[in-house]
C-alpha positions in Angstrom: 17.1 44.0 -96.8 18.1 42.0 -99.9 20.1 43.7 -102.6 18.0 43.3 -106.1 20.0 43.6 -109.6 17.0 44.2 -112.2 18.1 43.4 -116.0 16.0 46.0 -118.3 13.6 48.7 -117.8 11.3 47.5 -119.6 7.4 47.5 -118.2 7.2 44.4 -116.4 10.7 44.9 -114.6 10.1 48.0 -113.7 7.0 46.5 -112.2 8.3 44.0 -110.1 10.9 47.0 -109.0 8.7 49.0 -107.7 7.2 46.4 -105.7 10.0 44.9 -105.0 11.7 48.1 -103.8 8.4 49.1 -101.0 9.0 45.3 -99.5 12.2 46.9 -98.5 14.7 46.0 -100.5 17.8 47.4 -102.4 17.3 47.5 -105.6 19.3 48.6 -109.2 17.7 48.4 -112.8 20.2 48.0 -115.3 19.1 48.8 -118.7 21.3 48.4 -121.8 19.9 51.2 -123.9 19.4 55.0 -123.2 16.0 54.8 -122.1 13.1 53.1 -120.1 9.7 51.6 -121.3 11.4 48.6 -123.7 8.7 48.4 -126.5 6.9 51.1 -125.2 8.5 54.0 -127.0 7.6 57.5 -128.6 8.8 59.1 -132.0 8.9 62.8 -132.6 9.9 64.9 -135.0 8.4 68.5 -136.2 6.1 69.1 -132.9 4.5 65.3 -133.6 4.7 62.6 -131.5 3.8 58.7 -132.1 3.4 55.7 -129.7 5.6 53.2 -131.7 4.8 50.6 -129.1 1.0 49.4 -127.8 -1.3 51.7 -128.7 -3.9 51.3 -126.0 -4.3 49.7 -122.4 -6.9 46.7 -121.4 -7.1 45.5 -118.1 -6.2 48.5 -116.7 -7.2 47.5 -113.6 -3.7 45.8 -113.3 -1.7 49.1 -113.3 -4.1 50.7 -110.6 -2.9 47.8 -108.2 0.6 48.5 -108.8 0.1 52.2 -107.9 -1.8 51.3 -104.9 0.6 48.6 -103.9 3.5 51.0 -104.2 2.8 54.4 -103.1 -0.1 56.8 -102.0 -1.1 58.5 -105.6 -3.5 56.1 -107.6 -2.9 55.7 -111.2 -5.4 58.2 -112.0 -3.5 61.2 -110.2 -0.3 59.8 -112.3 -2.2 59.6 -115.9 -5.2 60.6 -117.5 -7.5 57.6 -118.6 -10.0 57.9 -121.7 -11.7 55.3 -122.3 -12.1 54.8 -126.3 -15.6 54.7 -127.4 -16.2 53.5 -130.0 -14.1 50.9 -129.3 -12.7 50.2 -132.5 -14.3 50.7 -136.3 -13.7 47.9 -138.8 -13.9 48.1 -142.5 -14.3 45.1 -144.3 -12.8 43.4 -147.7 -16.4 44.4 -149.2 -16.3 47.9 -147.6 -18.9 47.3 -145.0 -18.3 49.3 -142.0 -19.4 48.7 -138.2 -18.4 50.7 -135.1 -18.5 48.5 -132.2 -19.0 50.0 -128.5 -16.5 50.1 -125.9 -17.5 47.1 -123.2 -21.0 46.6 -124.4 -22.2 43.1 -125.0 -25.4 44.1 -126.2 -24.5 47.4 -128.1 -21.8 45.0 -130.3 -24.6 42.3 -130.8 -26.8 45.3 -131.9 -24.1 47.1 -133.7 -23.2 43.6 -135.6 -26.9 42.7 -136.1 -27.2 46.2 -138.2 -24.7 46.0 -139.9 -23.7 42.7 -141.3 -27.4 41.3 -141.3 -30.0 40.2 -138.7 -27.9 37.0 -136.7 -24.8 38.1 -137.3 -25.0 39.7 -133.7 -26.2 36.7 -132.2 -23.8 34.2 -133.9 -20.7 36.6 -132.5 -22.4 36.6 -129.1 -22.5 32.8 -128.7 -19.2 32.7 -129.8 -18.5 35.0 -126.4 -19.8 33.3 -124.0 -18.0 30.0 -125.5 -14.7 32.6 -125.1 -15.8 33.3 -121.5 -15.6 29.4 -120.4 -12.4 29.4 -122.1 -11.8 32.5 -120.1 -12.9 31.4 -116.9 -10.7 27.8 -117.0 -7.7 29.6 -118.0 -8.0 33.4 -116.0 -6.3 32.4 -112.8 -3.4 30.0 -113.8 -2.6 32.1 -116.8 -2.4 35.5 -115.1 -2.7 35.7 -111.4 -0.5 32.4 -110.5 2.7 31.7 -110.9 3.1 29.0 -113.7 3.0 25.8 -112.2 5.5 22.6 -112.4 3.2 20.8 -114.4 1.6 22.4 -117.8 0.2 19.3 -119.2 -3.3 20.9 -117.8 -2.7 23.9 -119.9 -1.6 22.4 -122.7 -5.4 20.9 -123.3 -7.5 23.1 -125.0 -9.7 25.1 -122.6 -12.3 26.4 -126.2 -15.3 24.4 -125.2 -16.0 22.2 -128.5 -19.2 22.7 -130.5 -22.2 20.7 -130.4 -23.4 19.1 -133.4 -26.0 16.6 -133.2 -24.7 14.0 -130.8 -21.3 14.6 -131.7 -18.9 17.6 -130.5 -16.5 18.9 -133.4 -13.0 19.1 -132.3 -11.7 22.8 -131.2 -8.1 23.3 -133.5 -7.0 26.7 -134.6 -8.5 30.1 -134.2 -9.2 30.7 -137.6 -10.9 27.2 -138.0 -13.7 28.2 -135.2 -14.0 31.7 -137.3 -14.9 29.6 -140.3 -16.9 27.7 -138.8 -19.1 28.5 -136.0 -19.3 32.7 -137.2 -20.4 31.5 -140.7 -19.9 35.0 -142.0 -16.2 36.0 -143.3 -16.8 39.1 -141.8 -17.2 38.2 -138.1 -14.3 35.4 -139.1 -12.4 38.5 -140.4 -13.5 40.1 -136.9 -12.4 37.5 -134.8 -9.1 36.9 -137.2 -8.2 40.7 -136.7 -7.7 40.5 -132.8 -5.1 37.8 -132.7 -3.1 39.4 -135.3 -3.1 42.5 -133.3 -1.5 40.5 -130.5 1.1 39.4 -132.6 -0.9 35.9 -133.6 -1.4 34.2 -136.9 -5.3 32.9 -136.6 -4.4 30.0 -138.9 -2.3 28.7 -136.3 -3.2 30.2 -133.1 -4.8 28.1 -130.7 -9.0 28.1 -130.4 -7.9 29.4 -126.7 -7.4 32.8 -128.5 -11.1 33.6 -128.2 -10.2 34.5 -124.8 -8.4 38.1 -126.9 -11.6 39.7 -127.9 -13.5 38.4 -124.8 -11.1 40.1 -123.0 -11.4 43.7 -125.0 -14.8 43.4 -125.1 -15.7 42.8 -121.2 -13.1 45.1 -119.6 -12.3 47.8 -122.5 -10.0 49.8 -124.0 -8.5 52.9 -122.9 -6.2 55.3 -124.1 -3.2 57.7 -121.9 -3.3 60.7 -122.6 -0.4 62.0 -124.0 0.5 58.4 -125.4 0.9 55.6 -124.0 4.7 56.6 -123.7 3.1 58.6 -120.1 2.2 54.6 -118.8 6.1 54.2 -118.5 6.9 57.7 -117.5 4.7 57.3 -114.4 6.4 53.5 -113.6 9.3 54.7 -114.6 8.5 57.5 -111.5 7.2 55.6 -108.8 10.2 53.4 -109.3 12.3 56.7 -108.3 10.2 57.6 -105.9 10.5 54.3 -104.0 14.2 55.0 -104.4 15.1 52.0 -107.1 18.4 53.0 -108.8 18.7 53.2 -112.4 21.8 52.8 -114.5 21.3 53.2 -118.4 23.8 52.1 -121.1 24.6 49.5 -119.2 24.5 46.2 -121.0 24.6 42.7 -118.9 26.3 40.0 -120.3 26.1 37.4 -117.5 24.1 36.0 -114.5 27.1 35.3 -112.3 26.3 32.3 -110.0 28.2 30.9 -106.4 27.5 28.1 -104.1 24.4 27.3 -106.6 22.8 30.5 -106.8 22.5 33.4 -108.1 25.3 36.0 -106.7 24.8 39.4 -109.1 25.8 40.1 -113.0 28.6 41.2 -114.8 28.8 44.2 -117.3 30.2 44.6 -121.0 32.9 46.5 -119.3 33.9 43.9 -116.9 32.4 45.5 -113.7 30.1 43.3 -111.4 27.8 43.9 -109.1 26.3 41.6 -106.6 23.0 40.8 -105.6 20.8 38.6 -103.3 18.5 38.1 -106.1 18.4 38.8 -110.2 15.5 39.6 -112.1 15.7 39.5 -115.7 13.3 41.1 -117.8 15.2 40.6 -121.1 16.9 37.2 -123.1 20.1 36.7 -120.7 23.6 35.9 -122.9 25.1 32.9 -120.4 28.5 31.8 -120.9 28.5 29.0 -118.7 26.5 25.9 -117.2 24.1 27.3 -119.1 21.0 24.7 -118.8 21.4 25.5 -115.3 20.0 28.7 -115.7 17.4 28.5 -118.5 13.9 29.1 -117.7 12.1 25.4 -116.7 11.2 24.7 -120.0 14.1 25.3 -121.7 13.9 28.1 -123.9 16.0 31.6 -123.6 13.1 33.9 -123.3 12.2 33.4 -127.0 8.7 32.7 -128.4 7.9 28.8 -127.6 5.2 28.8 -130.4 7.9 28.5 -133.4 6.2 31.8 -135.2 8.3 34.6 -135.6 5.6 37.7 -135.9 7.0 41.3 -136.3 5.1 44.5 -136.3 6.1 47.8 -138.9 4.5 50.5 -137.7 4.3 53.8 -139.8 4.2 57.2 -138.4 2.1 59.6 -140.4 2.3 63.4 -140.0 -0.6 65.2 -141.6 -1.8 68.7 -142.1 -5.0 69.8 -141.1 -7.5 69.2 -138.7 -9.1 65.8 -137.6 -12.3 65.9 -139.1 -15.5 65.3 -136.8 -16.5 61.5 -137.0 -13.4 60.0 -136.9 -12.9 57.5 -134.3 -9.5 56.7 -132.3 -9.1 53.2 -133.7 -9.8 51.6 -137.3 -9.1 47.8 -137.9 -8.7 47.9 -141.9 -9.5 44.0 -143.2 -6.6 42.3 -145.3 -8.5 42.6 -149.0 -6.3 40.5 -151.6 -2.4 41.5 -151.1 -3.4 44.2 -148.7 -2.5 43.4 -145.2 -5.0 43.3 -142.3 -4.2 47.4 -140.8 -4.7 49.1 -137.3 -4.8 53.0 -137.9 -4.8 55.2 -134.3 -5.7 58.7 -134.3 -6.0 60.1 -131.6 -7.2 63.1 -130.6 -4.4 64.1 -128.4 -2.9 68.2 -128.5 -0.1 66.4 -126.7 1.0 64.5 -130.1 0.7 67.3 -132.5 2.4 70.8 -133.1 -1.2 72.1 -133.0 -4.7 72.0 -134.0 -4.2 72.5 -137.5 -2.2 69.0 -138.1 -2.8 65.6 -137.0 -0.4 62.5 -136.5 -1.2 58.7 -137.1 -0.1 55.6 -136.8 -0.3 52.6 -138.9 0.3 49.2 -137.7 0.5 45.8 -139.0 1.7 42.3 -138.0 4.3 40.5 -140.1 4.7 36.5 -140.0 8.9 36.9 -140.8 11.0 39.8 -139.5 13.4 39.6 -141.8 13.9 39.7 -145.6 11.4 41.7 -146.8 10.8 45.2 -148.6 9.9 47.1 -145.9 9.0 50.8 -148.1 6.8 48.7 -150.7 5.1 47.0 -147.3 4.5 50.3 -146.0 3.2 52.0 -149.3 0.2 48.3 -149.0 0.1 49.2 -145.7 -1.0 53.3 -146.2 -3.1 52.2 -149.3 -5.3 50.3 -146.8 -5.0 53.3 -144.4 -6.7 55.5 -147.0 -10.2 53.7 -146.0 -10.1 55.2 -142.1 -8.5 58.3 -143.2 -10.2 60.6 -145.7 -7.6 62.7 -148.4 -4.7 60.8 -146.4 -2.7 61.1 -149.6 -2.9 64.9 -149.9 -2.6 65.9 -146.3 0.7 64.0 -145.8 3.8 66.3 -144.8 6.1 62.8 -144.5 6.4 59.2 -142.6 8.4 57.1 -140.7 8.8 53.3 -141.1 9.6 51.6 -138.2 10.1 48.3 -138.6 11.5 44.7 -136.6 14.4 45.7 -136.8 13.6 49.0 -134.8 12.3 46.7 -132.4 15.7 44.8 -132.1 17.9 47.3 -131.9 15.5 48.9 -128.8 14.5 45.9 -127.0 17.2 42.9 -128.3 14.3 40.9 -130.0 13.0 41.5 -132.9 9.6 39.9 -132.2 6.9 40.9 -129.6 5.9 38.8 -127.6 2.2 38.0 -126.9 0.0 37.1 -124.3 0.0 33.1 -123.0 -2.3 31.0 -124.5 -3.5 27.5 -122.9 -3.9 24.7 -125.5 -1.8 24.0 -128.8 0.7 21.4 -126.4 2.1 24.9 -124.5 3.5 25.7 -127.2 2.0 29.0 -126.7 3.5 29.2 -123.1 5.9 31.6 -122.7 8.8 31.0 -120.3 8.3 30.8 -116.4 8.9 33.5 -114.1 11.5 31.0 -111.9 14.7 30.0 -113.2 16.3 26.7 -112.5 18.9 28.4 -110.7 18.0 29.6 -107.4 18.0 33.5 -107.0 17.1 34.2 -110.6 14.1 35.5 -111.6 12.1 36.0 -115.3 9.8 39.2 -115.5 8.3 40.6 -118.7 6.9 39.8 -122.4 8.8 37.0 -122.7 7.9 35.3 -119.6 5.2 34.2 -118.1 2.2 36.2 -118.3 3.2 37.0 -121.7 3.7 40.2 -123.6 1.1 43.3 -123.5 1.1 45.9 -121.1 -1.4 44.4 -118.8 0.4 40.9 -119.0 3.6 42.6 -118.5 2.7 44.5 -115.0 1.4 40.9 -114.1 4.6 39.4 -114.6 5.8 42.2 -112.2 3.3 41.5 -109.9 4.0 37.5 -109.4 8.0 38.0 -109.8 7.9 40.4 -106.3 5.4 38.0 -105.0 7.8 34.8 -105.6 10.8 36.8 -104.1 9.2 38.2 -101.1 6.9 35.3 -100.1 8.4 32.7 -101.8 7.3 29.1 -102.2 4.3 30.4 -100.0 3.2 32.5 -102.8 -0.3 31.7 -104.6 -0.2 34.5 -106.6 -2.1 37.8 -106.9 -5.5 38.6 -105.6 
């Protein structure tokens, strides 16, 4: 039995905890703020509660092997699943409207089709099944391998290029591909909207980020009942359960190191405690050798890309009742200084003080984190809102702006990190899960998978399977 220090308790540590903890090992989560969960947090105030982290689950499926791997109650005995149908409304700059279906190829060609024109549905399928090859290359080293030594194969750009004529046009950015194979600045609007909600900027974002929507759009989205604030709740309870300690407020400062490995970590206050093996899931502070213990491609568990993309989410509690046609999720389009909005309302008892009131979030990606007016962003930000939610204005009792710097102060970064993406040089390659110094582990957003809650328990997933099989481990199947 090894002895295990975890650093954070955030989705992807807890993870490989819980794994980690049924292979029969000893282990201790340390977690420098009050709670668990990381980004996945909830607001309340007034009887109203708000997810101020993801909003939704895809690939759920990853989360149902965790609970199988690590107990006898299946996720669904844990949480309640919905899935959201429609999947998501958008509203365009020109105020064209379109519900797409939850996991239906055909009903979003059909849905498309009627509402954009005849073709449209057809252009954006095409564009799918280019998405799946990307897909398909990219599925098994990106997510169910641990990264390997060499990433000059995923550097290369996995977006199958477009025929024209005898020629094949070169595959760049994400919003370049919009532009030019949709032909409609709708569906480029479309396709723009699900990077950003990943935390991308299409205009620089690899083509490779057709694999997003593919990826919504094959396997779904779902919602937890009671928020998604229950997800971490029920990790946060298996880890228990499998006896994984928890110590909160308790900030590391160092991964202390003997004889060339990894010994345990030392605490603001000066305490230490040892270990067999450290797992990080958050940016480690090193005060020494410190290129020893950096993840293989040298950066600190910060985003490789050189973006720095925020979100400000605003918490919106209204009076009276959800009227009958609204839809869980609407994607408002950017429409001149108006930014590109995600408005959730779901229709949840658990997040209101009852049936005459309704809360709502509103969420938007910001390129900078810092130096902005965040009030006047959010007062763009409702204006935009007013599209998916009628008399928003005169139902609102009062908000709450949460913005990067909420982030920060709950998770130490003040970005979020997104999902990997092949292509672009790596540059969209987060960190690997195997530090250069051996015993020390990288789980989490900011390693490889990538950020997202399904990317996160993946991370989980390989870290437990590089500790307990070691260099035999392939990686998940």
């Amino acid at each position: 039995m090894a002895r295990i220090v975890v650093i954070g308790a955030g989705l992807g540590a807890m993870a490989a905890a819980a794994r980690l903890a049924v292979a029969g090992h000893r282990v201790t989560v340390y977690e420098s703020g009050e709670t668990y969960g990381g980004g996945v947090r909830r607001f309340t105030r007034d009887g109203f509660g708000f997810d101020t982290g993801p909003g939704l689950l895809h690939l759920p499926a990853v989360y149902r092997d965790l609970f199988v791997k690590t107990g006898k109650q299946p996720l669904e005995e844990c949480v309640t699943l919905c899935q959201v149908d429609p999947a998501s409304r958008h509203v365009f700059a020109d105020g064209t409207r379109v519900d797409l279906p939850n996991a239906s190829r055909a009903g979003t060609v059909a849905a498309l089709d009627a509402a954009l024109g005849a073709g449209a549905g057809e252009r954006w399928g095409e564009f799918l099944v280019r998405a799946r090859e990307a897909w398909d290359r990219t599925r098994r080293p990106l997510l169910e391998e641990p990264q390997p030594a060499d990433l000059t194969p995923l550097g290369r750009e996995p977006y199958p290029a477009l025929k024209a004529g005898l020629l094949r046009r070169p595959t760049t950015t994400l919003a370049r591909v919009g532009t030019r194979e949709l032909r409609d600045p709708r569906l480029a609007a479309l396709l723009d909207s699900y990077a950003w909600g990943y935390g991308f900027d299409p205009a620089t974002a690899p083509a490779a980020a057709a694999v997003l929507p593919y990826m919504e759009q094959t396997f779904g989205s779902w919602y937890v009942a009671g928020g998604m604030r229950a997800l971490a709740e029920a990790v946060y309870e298996r880890c228990v359960q499998r006896r994984v300690e928890f110590v909160f407020d308790a900030h590391v400062v160092e991964v202390l190191e003997k004889d060339g490995k990894a010994c345990g970590v030392e605490l603001a206050g000066g305490e230490t405690a040892e270990a067999d093996h450290v797992v990080s899931g958050a940016p480690v502070p090193l005060h020494h050798d410190e290129d020893r213990v950096l993840p293989p491609d040298g950066a600190e568990l910060r985003p490789s890309r050189g973006e720095a993309t925020g979100r400000v989410t605003v918490c919106l509690a209204l009076r009276g009742a959800r009227e009958s046609g609204a839809v869980h999720r609407t994607v408002v389009h950017a429409s001149g200084d108006l930014p590109t909005v995600t408005v959730l309302r779901p229709d949840d008892p658990e997040l209101r003080p009852d049936d005459a009131h309704e809360s709502v979030t509103v969420t938007a990606t910001v390129r900078t984190v810092g130096g902005r007016d965040w009030n006047a962003f959010a007062g763009r930000m409702l204006r935009q809102a007013e599209a998916a939610v009628p008399g928003l204005r005169e139902r609102l009792l009062w908000q709450e702006v949460r913005t990067p710097e909420h982030t920060l102060r709950e998770t130490g970064v003040a970005e979020v990190p997104g999902p990997a993406l092949a292509g672009a040089g790596g540059r969209y390659l987060p960190s690997g899960n195997v530090s250069l110094l051996p015993g020390l582990h990288f789980a989490g957003g900011w390693s490889h998978p990538g950020g997202g809650l399904a990317h996160a328990g993946m991370s989980g997933a390989l870290v437990a399977g590089l500790i307990v099989e070691g260099a035999d481990f392939r990686g998940s199947q």
